[in-house]
OpenMM code with the backbone's topology and positions (N, CA, C; nanometers):
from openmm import Vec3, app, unit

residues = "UNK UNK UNK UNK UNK UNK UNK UNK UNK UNK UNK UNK UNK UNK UNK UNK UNK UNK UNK UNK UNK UNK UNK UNK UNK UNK UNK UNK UNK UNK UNK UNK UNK UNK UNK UNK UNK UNK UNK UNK UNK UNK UNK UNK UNK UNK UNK UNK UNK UNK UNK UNK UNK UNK UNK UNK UNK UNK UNK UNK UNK UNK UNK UNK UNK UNK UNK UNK UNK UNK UNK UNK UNK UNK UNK UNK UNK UNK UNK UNK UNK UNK UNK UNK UNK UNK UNK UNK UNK UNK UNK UNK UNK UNK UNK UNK UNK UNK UNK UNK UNK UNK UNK UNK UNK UNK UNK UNK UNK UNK UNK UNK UNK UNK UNK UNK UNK UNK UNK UNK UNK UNK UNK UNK UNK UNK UNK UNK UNK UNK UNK UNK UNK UNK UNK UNK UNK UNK UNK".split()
positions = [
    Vec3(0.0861, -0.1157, 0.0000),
    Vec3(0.0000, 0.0000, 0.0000),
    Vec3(0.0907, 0.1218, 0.0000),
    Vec3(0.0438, 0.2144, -0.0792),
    Vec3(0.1443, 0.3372, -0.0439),
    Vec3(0.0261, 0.4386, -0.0086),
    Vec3(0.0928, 0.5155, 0.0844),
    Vec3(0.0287, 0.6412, 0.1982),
    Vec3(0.0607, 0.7186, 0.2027),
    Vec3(0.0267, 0.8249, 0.1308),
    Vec3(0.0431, 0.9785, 0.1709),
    Vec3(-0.0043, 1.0321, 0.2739),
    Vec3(0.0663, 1.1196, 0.3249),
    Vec3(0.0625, 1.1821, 0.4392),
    Vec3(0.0705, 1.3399, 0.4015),
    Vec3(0.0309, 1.4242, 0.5190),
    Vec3(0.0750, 1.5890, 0.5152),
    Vec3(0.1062, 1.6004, 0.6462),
    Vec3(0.1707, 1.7414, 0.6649),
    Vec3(0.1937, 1.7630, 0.7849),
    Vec3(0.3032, 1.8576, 0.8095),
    Vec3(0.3616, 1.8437, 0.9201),
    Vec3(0.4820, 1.9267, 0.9867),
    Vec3(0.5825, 1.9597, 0.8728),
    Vec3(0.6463, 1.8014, 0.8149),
    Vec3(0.7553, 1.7774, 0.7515),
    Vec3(0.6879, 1.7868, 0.5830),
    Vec3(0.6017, 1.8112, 0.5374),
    Vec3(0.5392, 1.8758, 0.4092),
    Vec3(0.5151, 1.7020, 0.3158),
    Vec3(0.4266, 1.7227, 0.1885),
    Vec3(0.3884, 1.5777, 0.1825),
    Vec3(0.5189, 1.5162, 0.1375),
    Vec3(0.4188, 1.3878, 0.1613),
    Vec3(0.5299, 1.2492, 0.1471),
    Vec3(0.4219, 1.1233, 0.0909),
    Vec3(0.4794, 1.0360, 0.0471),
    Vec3(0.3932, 0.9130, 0.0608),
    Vec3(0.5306, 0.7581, 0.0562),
    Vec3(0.4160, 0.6785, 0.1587),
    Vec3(0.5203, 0.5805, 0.1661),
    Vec3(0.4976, 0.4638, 0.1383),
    Vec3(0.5403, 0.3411, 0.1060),
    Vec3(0.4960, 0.2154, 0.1100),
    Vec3(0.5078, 0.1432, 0.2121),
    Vec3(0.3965, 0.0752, 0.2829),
    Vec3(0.3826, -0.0084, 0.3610),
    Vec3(0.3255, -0.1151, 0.3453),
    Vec3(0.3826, -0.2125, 0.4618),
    Vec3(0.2952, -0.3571, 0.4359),
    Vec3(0.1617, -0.3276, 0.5501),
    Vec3(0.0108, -0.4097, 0.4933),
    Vec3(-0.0574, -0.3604, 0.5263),
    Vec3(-0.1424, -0.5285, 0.5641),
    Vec3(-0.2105, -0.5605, 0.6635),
    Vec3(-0.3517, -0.6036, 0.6641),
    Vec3(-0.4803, -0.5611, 0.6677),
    Vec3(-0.5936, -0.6364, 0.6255),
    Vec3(-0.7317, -0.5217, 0.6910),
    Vec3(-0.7881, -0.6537, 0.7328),
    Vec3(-0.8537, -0.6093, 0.8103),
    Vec3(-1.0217, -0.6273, 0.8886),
    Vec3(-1.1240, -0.5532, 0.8433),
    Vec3(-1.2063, -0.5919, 0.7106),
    Vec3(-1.3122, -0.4976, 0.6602),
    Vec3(-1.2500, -0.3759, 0.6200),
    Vec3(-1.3210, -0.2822, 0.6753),
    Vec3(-1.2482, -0.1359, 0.6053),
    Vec3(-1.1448, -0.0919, 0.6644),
    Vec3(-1.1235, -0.1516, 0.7863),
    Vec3(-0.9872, -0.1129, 0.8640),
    Vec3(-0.8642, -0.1972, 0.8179),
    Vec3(-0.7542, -0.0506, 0.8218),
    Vec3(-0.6283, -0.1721, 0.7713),
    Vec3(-0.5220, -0.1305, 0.8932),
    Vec3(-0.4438, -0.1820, 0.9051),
    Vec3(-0.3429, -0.2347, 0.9886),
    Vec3(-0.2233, -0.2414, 0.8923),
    Vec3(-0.1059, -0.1816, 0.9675),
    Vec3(0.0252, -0.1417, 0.9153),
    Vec3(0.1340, -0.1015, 1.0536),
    Vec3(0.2349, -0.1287, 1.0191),
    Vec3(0.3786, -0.0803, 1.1269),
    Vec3(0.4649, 0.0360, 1.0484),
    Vec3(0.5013, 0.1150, 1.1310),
    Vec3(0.6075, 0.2324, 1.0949),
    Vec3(0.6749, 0.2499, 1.2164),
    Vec3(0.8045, 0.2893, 1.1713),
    Vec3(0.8809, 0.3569, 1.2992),
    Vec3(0.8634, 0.4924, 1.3373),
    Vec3(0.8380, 0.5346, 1.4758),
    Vec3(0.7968, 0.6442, 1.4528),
    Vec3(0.8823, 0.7942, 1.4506),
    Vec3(1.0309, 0.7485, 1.4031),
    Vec3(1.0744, 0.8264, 1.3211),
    Vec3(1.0911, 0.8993, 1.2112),
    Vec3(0.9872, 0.8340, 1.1351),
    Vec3(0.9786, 0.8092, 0.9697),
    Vec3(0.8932, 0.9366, 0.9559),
    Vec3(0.9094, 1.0063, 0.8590),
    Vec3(0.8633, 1.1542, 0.7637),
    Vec3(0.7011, 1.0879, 0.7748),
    Vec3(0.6418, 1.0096, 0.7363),
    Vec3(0.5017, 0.9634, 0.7197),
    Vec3(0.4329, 0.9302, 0.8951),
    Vec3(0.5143, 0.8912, 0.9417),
    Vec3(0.4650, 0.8642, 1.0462),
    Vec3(0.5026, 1.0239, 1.1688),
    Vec3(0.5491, 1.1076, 1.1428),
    Vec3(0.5954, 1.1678, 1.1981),
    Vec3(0.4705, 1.2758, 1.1934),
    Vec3(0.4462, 1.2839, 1.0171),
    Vec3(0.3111, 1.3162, 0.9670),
    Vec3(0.1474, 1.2971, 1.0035),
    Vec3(0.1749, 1.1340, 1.0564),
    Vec3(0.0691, 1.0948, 1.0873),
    Vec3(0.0080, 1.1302, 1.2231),
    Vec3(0.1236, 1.1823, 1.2869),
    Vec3(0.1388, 1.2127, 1.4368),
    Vec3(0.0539, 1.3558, 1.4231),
    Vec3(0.0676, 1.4301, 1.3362),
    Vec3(0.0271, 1.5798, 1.3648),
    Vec3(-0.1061, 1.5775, 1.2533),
    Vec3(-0.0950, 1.5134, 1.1441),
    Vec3(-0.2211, 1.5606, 1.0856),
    Vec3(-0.2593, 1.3699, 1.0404),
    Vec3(-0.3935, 1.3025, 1.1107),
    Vec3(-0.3930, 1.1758, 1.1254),
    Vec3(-0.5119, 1.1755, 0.9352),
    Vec3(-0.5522, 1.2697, 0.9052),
    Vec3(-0.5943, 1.2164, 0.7495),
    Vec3(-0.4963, 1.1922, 0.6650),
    Vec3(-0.5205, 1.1030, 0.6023),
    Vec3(-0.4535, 1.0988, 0.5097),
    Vec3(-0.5367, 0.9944, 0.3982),
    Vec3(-0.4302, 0.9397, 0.2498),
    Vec3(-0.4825, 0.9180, 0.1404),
    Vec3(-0.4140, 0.8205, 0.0707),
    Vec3(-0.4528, 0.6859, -0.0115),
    Vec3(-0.3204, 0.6244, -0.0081),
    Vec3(-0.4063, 0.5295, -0.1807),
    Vec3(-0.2997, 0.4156, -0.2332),
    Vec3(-0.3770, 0.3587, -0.2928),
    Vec3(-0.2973, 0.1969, -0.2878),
    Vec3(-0.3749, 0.0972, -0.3187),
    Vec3(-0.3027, -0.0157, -0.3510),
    Vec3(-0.2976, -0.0663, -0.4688),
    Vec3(-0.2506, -0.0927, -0.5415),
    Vec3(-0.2494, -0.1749, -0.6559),
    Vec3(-0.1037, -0.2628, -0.6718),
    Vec3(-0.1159, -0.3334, -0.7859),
    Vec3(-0.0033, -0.4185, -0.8461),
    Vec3(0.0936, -0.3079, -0.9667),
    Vec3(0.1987, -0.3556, -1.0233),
    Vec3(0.2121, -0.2461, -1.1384),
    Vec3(0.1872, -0.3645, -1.2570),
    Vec3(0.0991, -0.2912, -1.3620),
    Vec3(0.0793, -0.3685, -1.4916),
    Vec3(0.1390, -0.3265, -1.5922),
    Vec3(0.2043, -0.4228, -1.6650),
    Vec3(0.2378, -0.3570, -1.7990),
    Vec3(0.1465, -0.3267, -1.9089),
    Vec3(-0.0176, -0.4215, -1.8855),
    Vec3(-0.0774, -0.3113, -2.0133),
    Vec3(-0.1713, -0.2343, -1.9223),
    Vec3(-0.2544, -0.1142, -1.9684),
    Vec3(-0.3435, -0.0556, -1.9001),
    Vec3(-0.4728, -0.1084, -1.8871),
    Vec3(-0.5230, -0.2341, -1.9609),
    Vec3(-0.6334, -0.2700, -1.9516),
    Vec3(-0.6499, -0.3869, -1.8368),
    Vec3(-0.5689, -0.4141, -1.7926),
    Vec3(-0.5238, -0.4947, -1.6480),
    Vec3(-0.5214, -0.4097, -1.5482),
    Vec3(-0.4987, -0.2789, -1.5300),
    Vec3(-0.4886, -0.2007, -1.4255),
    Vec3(-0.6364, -0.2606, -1.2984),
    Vec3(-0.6178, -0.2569, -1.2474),
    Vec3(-0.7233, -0.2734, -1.1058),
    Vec3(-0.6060, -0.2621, -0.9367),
    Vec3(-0.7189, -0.1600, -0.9281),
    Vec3(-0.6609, -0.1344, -0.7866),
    Vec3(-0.7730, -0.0221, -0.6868),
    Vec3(-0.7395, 0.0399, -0.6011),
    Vec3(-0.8262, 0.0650, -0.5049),
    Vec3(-0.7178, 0.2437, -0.4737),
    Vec3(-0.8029, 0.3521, -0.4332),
    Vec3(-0.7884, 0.4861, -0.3996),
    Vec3(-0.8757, 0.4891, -0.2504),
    Vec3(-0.7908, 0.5635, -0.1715),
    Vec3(-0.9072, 0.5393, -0.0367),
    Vec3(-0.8506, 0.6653, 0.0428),
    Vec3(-0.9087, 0.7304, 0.1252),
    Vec3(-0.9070, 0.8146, 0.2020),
    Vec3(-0.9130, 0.7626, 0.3649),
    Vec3(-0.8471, 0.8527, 0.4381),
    Vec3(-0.9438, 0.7490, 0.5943),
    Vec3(-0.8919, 0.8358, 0.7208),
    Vec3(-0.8800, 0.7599, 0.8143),
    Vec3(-0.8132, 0.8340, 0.9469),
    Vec3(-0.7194, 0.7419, 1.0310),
    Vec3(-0.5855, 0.8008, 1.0427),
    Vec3(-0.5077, 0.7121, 1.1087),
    Vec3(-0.5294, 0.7307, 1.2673),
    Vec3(-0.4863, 0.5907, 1.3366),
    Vec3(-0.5050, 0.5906, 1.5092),
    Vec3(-0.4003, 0.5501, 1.5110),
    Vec3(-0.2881, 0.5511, 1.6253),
    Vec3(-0.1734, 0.4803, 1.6836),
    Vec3(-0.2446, 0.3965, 1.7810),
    Vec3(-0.2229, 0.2632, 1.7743),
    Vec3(-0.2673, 0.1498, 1.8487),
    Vec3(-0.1499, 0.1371, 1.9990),
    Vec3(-0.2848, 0.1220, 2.0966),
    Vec3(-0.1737, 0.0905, 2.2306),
    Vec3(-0.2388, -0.0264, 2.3356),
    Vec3(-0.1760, -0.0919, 2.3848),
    Vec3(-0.2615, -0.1486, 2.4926),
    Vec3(-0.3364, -0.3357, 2.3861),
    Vec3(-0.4562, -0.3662, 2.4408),
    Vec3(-0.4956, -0.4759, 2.3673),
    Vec3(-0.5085, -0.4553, 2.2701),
    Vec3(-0.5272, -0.3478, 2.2035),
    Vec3(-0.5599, -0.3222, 2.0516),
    Vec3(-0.4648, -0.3314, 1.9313),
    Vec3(-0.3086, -0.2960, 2.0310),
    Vec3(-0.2250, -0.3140, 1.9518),
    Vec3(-0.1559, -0.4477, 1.9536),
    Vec3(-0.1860, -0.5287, 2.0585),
    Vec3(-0.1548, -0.6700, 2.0530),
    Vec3(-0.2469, -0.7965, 1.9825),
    Vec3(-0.3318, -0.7094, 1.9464),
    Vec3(-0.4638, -0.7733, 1.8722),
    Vec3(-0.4316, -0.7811, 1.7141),
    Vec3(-0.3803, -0.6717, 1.6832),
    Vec3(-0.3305, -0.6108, 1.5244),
    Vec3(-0.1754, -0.7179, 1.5237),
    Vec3(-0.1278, -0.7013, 1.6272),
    Vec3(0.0586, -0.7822, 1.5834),
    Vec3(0.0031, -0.9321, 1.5893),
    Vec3(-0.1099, -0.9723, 1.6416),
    Vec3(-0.1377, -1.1243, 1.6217),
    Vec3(-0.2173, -1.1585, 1.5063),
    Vec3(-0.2536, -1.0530, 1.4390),
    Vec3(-0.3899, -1.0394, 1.3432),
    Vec3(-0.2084, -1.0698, 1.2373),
    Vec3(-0.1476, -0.9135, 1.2479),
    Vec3(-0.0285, -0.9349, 1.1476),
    Vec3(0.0115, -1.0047, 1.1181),
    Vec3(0.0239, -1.1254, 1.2284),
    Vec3(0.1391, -1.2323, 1.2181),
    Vec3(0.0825, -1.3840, 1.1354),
    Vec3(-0.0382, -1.3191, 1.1514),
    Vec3(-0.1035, -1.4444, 1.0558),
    Vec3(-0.1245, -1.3998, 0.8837),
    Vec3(-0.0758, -1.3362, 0.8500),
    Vec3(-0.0341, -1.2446, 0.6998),
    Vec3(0.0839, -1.2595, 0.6796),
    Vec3(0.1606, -1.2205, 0.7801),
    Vec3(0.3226, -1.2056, 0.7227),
    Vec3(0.4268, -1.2726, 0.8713),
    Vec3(0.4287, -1.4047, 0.7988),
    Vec3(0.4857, -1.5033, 0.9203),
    Vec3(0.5960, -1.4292, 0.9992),
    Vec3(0.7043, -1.3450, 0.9057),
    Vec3(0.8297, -1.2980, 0.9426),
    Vec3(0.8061, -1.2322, 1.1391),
    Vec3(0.6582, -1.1931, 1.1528),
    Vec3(0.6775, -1.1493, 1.2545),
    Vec3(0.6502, -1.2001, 1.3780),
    Vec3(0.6104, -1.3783, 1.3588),
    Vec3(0.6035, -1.4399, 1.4825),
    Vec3(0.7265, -1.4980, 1.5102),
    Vec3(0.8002, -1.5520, 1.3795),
    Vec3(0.9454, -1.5852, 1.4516),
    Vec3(1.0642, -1.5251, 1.4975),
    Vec3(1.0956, -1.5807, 1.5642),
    Vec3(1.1947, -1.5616, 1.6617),
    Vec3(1.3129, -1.5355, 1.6075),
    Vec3(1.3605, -1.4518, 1.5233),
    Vec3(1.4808, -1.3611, 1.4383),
    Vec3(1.5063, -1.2676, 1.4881),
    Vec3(1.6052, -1.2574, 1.5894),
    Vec3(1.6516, -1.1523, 1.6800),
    Vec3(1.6459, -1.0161, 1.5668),
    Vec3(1.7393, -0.9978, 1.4442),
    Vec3(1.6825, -0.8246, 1.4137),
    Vec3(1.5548, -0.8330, 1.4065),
    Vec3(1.5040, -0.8859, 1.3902),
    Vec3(1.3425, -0.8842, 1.3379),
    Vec3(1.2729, -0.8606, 1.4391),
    Vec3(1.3086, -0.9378, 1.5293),
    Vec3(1.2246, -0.9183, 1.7072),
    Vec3(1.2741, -0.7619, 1.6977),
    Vec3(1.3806, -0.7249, 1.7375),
    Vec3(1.4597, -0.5991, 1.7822),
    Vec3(1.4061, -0.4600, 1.6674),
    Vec3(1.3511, -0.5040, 1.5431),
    Vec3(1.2830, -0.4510, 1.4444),
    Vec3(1.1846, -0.3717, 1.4599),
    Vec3(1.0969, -0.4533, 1.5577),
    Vec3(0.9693, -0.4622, 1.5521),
    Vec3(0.9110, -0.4116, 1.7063),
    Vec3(1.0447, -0.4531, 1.7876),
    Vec3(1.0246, -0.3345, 1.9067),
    Vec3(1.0394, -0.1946, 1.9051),
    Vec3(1.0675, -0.1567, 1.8249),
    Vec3(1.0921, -0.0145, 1.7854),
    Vec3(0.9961, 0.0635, 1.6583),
    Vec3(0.8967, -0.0521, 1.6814),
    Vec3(0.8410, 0.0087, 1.5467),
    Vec3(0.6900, 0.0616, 1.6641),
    Vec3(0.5888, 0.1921, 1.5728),
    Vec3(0.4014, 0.1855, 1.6127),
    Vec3(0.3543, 0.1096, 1.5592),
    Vec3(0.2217, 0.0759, 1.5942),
    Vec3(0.1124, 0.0124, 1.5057),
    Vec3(0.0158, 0.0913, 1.4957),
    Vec3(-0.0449, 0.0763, 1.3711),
    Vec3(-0.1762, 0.1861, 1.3377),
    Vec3(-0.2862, 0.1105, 1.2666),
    Vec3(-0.3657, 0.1835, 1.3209),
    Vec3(-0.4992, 0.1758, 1.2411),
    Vec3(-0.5454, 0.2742, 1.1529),
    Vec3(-0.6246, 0.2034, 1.0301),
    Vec3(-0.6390, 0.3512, 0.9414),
    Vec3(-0.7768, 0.3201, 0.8826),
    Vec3(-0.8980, 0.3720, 0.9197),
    Vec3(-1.0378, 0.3587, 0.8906),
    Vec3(-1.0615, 0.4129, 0.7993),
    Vec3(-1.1266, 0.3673, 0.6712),
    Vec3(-1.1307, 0.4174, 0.5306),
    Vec3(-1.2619, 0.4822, 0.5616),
    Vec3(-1.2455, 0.6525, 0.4710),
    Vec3(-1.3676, 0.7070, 0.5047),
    Vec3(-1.4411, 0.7547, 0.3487),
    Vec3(-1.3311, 0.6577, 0.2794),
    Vec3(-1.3679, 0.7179, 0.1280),
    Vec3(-1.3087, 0.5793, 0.0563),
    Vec3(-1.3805, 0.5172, -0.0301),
    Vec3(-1.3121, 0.4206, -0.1479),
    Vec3(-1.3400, 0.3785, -0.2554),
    Vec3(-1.2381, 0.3621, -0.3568),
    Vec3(-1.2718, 0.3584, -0.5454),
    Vec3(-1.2622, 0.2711, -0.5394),
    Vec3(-1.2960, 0.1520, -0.6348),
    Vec3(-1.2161, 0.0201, -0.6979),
    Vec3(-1.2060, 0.1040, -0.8519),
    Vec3(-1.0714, 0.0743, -0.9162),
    Vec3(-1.0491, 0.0844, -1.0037),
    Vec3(-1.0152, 0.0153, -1.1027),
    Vec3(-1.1215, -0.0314, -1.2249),
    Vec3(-1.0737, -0.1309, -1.2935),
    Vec3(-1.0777, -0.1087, -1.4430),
    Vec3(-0.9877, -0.1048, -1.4803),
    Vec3(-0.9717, -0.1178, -1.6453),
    Vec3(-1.0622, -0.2018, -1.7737),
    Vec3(-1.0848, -0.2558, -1.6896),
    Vec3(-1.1138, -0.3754, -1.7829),
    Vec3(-1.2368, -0.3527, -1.8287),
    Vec3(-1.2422, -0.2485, -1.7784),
    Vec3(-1.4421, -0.2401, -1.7690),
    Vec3(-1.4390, -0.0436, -1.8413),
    Vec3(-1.3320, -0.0349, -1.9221),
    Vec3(-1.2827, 0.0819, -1.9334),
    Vec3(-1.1460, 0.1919, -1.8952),
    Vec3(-1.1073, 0.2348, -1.9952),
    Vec3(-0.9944, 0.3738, -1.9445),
    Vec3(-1.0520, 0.4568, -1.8470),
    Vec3(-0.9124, 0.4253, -1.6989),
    Vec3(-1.0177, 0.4971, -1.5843),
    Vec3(-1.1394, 0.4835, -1.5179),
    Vec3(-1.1848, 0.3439, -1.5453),
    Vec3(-1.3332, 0.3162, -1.4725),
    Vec3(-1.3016, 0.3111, -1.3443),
    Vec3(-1.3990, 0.3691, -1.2821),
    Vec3(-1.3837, 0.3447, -1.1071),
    Vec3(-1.5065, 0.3697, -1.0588),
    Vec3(-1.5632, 0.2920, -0.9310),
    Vec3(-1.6796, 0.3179, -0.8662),
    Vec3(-1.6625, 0.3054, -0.7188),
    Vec3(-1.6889, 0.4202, -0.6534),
    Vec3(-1.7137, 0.4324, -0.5175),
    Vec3(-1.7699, 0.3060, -0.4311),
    Vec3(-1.7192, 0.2737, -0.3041),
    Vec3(-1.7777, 0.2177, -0.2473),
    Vec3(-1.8246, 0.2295, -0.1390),
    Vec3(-1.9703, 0.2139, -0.1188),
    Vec3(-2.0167, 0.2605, 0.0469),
    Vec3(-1.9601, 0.2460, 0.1638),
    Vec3(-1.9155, 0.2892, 0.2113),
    Vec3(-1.8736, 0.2474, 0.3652),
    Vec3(-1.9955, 0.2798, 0.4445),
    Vec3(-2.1088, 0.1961, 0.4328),
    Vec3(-2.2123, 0.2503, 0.5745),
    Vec3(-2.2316, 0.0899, 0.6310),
    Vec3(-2.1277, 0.0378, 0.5730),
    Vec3(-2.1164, -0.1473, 0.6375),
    Vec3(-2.0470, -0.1267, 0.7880),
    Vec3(-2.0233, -0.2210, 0.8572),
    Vec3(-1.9417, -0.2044, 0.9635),
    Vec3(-1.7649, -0.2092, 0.9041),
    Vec3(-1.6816, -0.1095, 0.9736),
    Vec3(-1.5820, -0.1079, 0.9127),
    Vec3(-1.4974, -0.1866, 0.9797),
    Vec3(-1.4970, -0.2507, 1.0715),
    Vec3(-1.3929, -0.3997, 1.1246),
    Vec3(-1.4786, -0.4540, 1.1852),
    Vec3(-1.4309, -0.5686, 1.1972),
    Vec3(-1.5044, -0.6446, 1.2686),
    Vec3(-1.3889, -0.6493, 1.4178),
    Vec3(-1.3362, -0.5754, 1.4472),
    Vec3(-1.2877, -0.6262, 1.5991),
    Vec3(-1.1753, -0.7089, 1.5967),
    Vec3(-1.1283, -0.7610, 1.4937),
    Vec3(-0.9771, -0.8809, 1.4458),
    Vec3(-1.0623, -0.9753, 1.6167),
] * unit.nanometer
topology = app.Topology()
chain = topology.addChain("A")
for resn in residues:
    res = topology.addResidue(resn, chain)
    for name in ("N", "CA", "C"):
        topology.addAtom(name, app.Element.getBySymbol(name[0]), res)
């Protein structure tokens, strides 16, 4: 996923690895980082996911808007167990990786706006999608 941010340090956008729960997604940053530093002072932000295609009629991917939270307490131990079942690297026991990952936030980012974008169905087709569903289910 890549995430733009605004803020203190002026825009940026970054790539992160991401899970979701419904409309909520889940991601780690250090919170040194220009985006996260961003996220600290101004928590909207705007991001998109896709693959890269080489022709344009394959393009499909997703534009979303939302609001970032810094996770603390059960919520954020809820998200690193939710994580770890996506991206194994972070249940095992790999000292940089442990030492990685102690130094990193966890966030939540509630989509308050979203496209699907698909080619195939046209140059530039995209259609909004409601968010008046529940946006996580709680991991």
């Amino acid at each position: 996923m890549t995430l733009a941010t605004n803020g203190p340090l002026g825009l940026w956008a970054a790539a992160v690895f991401y899970m979701n729960d419904g409309f909520r997604l889940y991601f780690l940053s250090a919170g040194h980082t220009r985006h996260a530093q961003n996220m600290a002072h101004t928590p909207h932000v705007a991001g998109t996911i896709q693959e890269d295609y080489a022709q344009w009629e394959k393009i499909k991917g997703m534009q979303f808007e939302g609001e970032i939270m810094r996770l603390s307490g059960t919520a954020r131990i809820k998200a690193i167990t939710a994580y770890g079942k996506k991206y194994l690297f972070v249940t095992k026991k790999i000292p940089t990786i442990q030492k990685a990952l102690s130094k990193v936030n966890w966030y939540a980012l509630d989509l308050t706006q979203l496209y699907l974008i698909d080619n195939s169905k046209g140059f530039g087709h995209r259609d909004e999608i409601p968010l008046t569903q529940p946006r996580h289910q709680g991991l």
